[in-house]
C-alpha positions as CSV (number, residue, x, y, z in Angstrom):
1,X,23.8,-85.4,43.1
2,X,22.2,-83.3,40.1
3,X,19.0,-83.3,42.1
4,X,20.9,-81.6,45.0
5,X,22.1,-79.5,43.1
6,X,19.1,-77.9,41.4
7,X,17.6,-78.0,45.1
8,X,19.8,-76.1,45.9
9,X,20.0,-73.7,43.1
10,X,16.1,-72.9,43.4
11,X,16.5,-72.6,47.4
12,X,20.0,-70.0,46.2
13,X,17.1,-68.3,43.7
14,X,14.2,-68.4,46.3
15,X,16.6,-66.5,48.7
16,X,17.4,-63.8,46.6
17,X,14.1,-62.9,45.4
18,X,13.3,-62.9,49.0
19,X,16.0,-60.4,50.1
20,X,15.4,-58.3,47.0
21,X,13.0,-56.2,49.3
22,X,15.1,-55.3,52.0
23,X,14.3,-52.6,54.1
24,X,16.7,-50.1,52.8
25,X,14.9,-51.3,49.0
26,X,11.5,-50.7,50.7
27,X,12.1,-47.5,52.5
28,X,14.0,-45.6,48.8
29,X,10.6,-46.8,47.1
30,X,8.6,-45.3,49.5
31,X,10.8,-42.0,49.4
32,X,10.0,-42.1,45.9
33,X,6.3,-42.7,45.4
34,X,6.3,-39.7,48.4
35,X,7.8,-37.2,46.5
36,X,6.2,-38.4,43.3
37,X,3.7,-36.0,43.6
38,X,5.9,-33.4,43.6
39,X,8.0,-34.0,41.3
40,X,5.3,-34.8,38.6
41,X,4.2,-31.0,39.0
42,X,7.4,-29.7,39.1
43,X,7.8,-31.6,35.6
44,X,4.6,-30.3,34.9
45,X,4.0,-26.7,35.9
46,X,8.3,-26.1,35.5
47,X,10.4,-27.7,33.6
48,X,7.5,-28.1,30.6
49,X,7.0,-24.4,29.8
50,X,10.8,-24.0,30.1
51,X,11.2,-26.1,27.6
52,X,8.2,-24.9,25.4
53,X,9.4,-21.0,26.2
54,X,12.9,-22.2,24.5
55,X,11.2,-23.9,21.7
56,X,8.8,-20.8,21.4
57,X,11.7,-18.5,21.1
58,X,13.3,-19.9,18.1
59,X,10.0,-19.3,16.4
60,X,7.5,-16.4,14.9
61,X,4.2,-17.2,16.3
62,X,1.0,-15.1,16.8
63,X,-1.1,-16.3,19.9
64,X,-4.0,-15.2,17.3
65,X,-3.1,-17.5,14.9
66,X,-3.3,-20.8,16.7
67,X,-0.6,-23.5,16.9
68,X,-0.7,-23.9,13.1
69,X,1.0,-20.2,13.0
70,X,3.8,-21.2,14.3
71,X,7.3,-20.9,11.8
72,X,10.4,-21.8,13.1
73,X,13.0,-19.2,12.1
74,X,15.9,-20.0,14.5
75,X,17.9,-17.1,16.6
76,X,16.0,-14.7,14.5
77,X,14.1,-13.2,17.7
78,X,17.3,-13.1,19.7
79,X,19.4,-11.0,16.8
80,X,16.0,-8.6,16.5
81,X,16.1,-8.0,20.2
82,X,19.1,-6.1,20.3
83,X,18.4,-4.1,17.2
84,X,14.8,-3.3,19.2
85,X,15.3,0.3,20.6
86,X,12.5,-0.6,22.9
87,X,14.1,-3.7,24.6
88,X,17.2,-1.8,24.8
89,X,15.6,0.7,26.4
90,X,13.5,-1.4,28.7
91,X,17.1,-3.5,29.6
92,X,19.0,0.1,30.3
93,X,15.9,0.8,33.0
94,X,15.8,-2.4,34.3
95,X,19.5,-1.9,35.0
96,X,19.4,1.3,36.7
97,X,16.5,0.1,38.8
98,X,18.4,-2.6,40.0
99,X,21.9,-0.6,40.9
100,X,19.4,2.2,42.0
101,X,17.8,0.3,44.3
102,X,19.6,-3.0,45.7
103,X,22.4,-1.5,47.6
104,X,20.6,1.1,48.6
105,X,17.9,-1.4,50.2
106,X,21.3,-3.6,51.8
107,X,23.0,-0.5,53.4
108,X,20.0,0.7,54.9
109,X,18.5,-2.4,55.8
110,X,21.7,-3.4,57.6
111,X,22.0,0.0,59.0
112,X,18.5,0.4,60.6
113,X,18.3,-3.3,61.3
114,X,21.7,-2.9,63.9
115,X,19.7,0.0,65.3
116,X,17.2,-2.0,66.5
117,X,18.8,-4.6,67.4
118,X,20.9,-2.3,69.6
119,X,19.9,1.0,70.4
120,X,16.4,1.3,70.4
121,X,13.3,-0.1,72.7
122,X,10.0,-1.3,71.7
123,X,12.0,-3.6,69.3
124,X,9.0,-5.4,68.5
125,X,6.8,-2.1,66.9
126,X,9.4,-1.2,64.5
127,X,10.0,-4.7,63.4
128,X,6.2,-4.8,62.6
129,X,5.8,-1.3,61.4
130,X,8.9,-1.7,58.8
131,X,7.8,-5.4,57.4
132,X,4.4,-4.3,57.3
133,X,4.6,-2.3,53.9
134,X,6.4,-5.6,52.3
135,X,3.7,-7.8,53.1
136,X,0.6,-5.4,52.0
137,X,-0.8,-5.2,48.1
138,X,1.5,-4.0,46.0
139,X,-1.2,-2.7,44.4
140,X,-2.6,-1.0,47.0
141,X,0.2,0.2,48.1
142,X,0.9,1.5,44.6
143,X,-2.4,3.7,44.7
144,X,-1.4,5.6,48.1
145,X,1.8,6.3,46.3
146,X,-0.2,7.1,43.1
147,X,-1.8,10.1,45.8
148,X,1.0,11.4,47.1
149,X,3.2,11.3,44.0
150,X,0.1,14.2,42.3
151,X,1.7,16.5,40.2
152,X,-0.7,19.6,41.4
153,X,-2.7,18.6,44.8
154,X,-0.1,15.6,46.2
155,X,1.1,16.0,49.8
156,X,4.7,15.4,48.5
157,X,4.2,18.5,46.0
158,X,2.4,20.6,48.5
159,X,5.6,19.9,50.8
160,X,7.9,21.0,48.3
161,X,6.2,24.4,47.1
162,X,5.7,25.3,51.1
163,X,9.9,24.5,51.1
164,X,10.4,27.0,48.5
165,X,10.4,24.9,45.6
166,X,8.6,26.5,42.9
167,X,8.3,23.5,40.0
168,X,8.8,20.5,41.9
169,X,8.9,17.0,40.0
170,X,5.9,15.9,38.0
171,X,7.0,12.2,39.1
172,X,5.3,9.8,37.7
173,X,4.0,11.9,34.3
174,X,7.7,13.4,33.8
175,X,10.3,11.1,32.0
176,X,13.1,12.2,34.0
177,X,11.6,11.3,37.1
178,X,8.9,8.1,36.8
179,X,11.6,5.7,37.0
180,X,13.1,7.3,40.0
181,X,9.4,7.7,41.9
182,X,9.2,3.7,40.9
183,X,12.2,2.8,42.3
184,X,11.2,5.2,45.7
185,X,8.1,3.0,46.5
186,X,10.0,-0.7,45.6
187,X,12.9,0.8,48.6
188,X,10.0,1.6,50.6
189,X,8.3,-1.5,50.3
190,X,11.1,-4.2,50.6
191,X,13.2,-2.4,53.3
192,X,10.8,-4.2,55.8
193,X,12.3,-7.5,54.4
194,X,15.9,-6.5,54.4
195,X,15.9,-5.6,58.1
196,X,13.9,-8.5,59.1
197,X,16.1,-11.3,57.6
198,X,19.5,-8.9,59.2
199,X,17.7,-8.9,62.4
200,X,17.7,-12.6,62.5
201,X,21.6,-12.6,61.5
202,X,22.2,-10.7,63.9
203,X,20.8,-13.0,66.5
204,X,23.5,-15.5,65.9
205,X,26.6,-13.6,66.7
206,X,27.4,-14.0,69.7
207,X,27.3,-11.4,72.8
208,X,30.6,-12.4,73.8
209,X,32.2,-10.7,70.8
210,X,30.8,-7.6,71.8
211,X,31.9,-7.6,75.4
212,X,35.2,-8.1,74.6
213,X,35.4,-5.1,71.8
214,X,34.1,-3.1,74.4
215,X,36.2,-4.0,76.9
216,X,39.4,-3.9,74.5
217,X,38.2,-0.1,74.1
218,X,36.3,-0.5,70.3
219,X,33.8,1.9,69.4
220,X,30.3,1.3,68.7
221,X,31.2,1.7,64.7
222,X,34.2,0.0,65.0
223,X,32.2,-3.4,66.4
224,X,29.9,-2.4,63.6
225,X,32.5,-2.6,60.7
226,X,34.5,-4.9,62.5
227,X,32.4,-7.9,63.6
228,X,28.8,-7.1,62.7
229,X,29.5,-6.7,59.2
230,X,31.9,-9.1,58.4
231,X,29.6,-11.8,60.3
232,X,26.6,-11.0,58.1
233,X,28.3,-11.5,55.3
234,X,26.3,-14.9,53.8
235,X,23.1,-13.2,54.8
236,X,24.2,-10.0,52.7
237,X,25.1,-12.3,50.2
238,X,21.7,-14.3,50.5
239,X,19.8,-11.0,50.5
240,X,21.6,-9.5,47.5
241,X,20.7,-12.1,45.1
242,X,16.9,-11.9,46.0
243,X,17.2,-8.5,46.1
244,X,18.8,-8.8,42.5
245,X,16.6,-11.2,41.0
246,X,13.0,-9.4,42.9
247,X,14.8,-6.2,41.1
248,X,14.2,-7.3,37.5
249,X,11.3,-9.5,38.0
250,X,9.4,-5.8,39.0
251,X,6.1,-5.5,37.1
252,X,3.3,-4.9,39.3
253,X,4.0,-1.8,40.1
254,X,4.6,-0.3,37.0
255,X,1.9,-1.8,35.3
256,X,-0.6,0.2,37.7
257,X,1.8,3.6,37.9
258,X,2.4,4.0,34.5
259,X,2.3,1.8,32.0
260,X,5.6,1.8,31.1
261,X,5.6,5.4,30.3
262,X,5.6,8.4,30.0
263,X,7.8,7.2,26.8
264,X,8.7,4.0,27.9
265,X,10.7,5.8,30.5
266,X,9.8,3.3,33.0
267,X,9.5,0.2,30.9
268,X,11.6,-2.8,32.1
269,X,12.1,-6.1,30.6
270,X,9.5,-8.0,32.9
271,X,6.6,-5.2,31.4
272,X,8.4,-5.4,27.8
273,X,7.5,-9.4,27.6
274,X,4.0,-8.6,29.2
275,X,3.5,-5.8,26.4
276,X,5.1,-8.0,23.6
277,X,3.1,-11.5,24.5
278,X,-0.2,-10.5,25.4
279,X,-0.6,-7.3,23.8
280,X,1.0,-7.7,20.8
281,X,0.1,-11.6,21.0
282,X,4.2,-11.9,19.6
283,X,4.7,-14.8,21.9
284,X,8.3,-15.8,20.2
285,X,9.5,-12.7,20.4
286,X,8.5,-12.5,23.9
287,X,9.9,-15.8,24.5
288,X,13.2,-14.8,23.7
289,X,12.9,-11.3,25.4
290,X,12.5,-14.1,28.5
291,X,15.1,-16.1,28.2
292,X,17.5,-13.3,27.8
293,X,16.1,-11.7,31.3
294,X,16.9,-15.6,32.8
295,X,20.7,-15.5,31.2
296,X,21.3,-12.1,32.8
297,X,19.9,-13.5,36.5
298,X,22.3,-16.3,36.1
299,X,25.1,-14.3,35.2
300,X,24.4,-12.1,37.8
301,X,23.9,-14.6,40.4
302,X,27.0,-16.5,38.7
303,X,29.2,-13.4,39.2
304,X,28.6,-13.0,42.5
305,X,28.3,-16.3,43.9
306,X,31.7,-16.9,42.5
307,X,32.7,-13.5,44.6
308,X,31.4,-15.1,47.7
309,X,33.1,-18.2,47.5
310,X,36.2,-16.6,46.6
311,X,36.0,-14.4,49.4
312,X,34.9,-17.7,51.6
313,X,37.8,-19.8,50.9
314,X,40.3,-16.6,51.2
């Protein structure tokens, strides 16, 4: 009887190792050892230096010096940043370049996108010729502008002193108007984008909405404010976080243009860490300068995610 009984147990043990490897078992590994790859780099290349940035920001460390520079000194770098006229400055630009230029870039996207999509033929040109800007060099892009933007001998000048205007705008060498001339070439440039990613929204509401509008007497604005508007509202929402996050991430542009001047009138927090880290080789303090831009993308992103979904579920 005890013999059947351990026969039994080692045929009961057999089994189960046997059925450990079911298929569902078998097909979860092979999801995993897929996305392995992956998700080694994204531990890696991501969530390493994230780490290393926050470590790096509760220190004072010279890239000069080597790793054996480095001295930890806590929230030091994060209670000098705001006694830093500089940052502050660079934070005030960086906020009136993105209030300056995201709704702007929304209500005229959405506006020249429904012309397009309703009005106009050759639909297909002015798609092309309005994305086309967005996907060139910024820095290239940034050199035309440079041309035009010439205080003396630019075509924009030259336009304004044939108008009547006898001291127009030194743009990009005057500090009450570098900023502005910045923020002209960023509309420029991501308009394209904004109309393209409204143009497919549009695409998915249906005609039938529209017929009946019409035929219950609506206006062309009324169907605009009424159903276009209203029905684009998660792509507005999608498009105002890029917008948002593109808008302080700007660096590019201003690194070519003007350096951050004239008198760090166009310095914004992206060009501040630049100029702090690998100018100045202060890699803490630029560390921190970093992790405050990320806490202001999540609250922004926070506050108006939340605004969404509130409006969503109302």
């Amino acid at each position: 009887m005890s013999n059947q009984v351990m026969v039994q147990k080692a045929t009961a043990a057999k089994t189960e190792k046997k059925t450990y490897w079911t298929r569902k078992r078998r097909e979860q590994w092979a999801g995993w050892i897929f996305i392995a790859p992956e998700v080694i780099g994204m531990l890696i290349l991501s969530v390493f230096p994230l780490v290393c940035s926050l470590f790096l920001s509760l220190t004072e460390w010279n890239l000069v010096g080597g790793f054996s520079a480095i001295h930890f000194i806590g929230f030091d770098n994060f209670v000098n940043l705001f006694k830093d006229n500089h940052f502050i400055k660079a934070l005030k630009n960086n906020v009136l370049f993105t209030v300056g230029t995201v709704p702007l870039t929304i209500v005229m996207g959405i506006i020249l996108a429904a012309l397009i999509h309703k009005k106009l033929h050759f639909k297909s040109y002015f798609k092309a010729a309005f994305f086309i800007p967005y996907i060139c060099s910024t820095v290239a892009i940034a050199a035309v502008w440079q041309a035009l933007y010439h205080p003396s001998k630019g075509p924009l000048n030259q336009l304004l002193m044939d108008m009547g205007m006898s001291h127009p705008p030194r743009w990009l060498v005057d500090t009450g108007f570098s900023l502005i001339a910045i923020m002209i070439i960023y509309i420029w440039q991501i308009l394209g984008y904004q109309i393209i990613i409204f143009l497919a929204g549009m695409t998915n509401i249906p005609d039938e909405l529209y017929e009946a509008a019409t035929i219950d007497g609506a206006s062309g604005m009324q169907q605009f404010r009424k159903i276009t508007v209203p029905l684009l509202g998660p792509t507005t929402f999608f498009l105002v976080i890029t917008s948002t996050i593109s808008s302080f991430k700007v660096f590019d542009m201003i690194k070519f243009l003007t350096n951050g001047g004239p008198n760090y009138s166009s310095t914004v927090i992206v060009y501040q860490i630049y100029e702090e880290g690998f100018e100045r080789f202060q890699m803490g303090y630029a560390s921190a300068m970093s992790w405050v831009l990320f806490l202001i993308i999540l609250l922004v992103t926070s506050v108006t995610w939340m605004t969404q979904s509130k409006k969503v579920h109302y």
